[in-house]
C-alpha positions, 0 to 999 in steps of 0.5 A, a space after each residue: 500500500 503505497 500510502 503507507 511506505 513513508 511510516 514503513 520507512 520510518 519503522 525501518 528497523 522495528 518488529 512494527 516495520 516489519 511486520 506493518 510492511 510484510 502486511 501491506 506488500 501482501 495485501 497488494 499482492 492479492 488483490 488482483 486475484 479477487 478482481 479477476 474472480 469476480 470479473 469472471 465469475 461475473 459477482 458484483 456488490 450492489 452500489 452503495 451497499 455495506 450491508 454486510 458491514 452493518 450487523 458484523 465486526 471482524 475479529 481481527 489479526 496483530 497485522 490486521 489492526 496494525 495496518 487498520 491503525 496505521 491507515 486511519 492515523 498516518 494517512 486519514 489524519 485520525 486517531 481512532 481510539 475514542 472511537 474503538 473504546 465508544 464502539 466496543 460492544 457493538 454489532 456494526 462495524 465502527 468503520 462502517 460509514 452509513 452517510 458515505 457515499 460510493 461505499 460505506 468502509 472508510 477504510 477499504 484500503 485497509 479493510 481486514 482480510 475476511 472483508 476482502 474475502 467476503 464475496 469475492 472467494 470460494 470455499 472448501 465444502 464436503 461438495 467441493 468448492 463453492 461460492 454462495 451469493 451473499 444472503 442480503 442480495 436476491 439480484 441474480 444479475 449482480 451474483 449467482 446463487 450458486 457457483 460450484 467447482 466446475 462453473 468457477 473460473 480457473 484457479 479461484 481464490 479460496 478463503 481458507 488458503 488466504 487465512 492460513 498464508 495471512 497467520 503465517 506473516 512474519 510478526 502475525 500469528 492466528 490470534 484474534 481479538 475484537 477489532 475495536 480492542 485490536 486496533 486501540 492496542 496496536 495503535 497504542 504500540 506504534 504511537 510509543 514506538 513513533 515517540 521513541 524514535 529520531 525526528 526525520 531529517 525534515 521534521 525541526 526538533 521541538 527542543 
């Protein structure tokens, strides 16, 4: 995520860096998989939607909520915590965005990984593969009912397999927490590690 190249330079050095870059380069590298799946498989949201933002917050990963607080900090300009401590609790997603226009997720760079998952990839059923269309959408010319194996494009991206290559990110591990939770702490640990480092050359010295 280009947007977050300067703090990854800046976190050079850092378990944060790292493990905040190894993320970021992964997300890049999979998008194109569920572009191409859905352009195929011919599967598209409605516009506007966010329905399915509206009854569900993502557990997420270290990596997820690191990148979730990088994003909305560095780039956005906003310090959640307020926001995650307000929201904890709740059923709706504290970055889904009712009054957006053009979209509802005002993080969607950033989004979790089982948000980019969620209508765009396959699963592993006793039957094979399958996709399900998205039970708050009945318009069958945004997305089929039913895709099995066979009607799939070649080469799908499969949910269970994007899971297991996302634990396995260097600093990243299968332990989840609330997403509000998850974020006010990795927020909380990038601030301090920020504090703790040199002023770039272009930042005057406060002193």
């Amino acid at each position: 995520m280009k947007e977050l190249d300067d703090i990854i330079m800046r976190l050079e050095d850092t378990s944060l860096g790292t493990q905040l870059a190894a993320i970021s380069s992964y997300y890049d590298s999979i998008e194109h998989a569920f572009d191409d799946f859905t352009q195929k498989a011919h599967i598209s949201c409605p516009h506007d939607c966010g329905e399915c933002c509206k009854g569900f917050t993502p557990p997420v990963t270290s990596s997820e909520a690191l990148i979730i607080a990088a994003y909305t900090y560095f780039v956005q300009g906003r310090d959640v915590r307020p926001l995650m401590s307000f929201t904890k609790g709740s059923i709706q997603c504290p970055f889904c965005d009712l009054s957006r226009e053009g979209g509802k997720c005002s993080i969607y760079k950033a989004r979790p990984l089982l948000c980019r998952l969620f209508g765009a990839s396959a699963t592993r059923t006793k039957r094979g593969l399958e996709f399900r269309r998205c039970s708050k959408l009945n318009d069958l010319s945004l997305m089929p009912e039913l895709l099995t194996e066979e009607d799939m494009p070649e080469n799908p991206p499969i949910m269970d397999l994007f899971g297991l290559h996302l634990e396995s990110l260097e600093g990243n591990s299968a332990d989840t927490l609330p997403m509000q939770e998850g974020v006010e702490n990795a927020l909380n640990k990038l601030l301090m590690i920020i504090s703790l480092l040199p002023l770039p050359p272009d930042v005057p010295n406060a002193s």
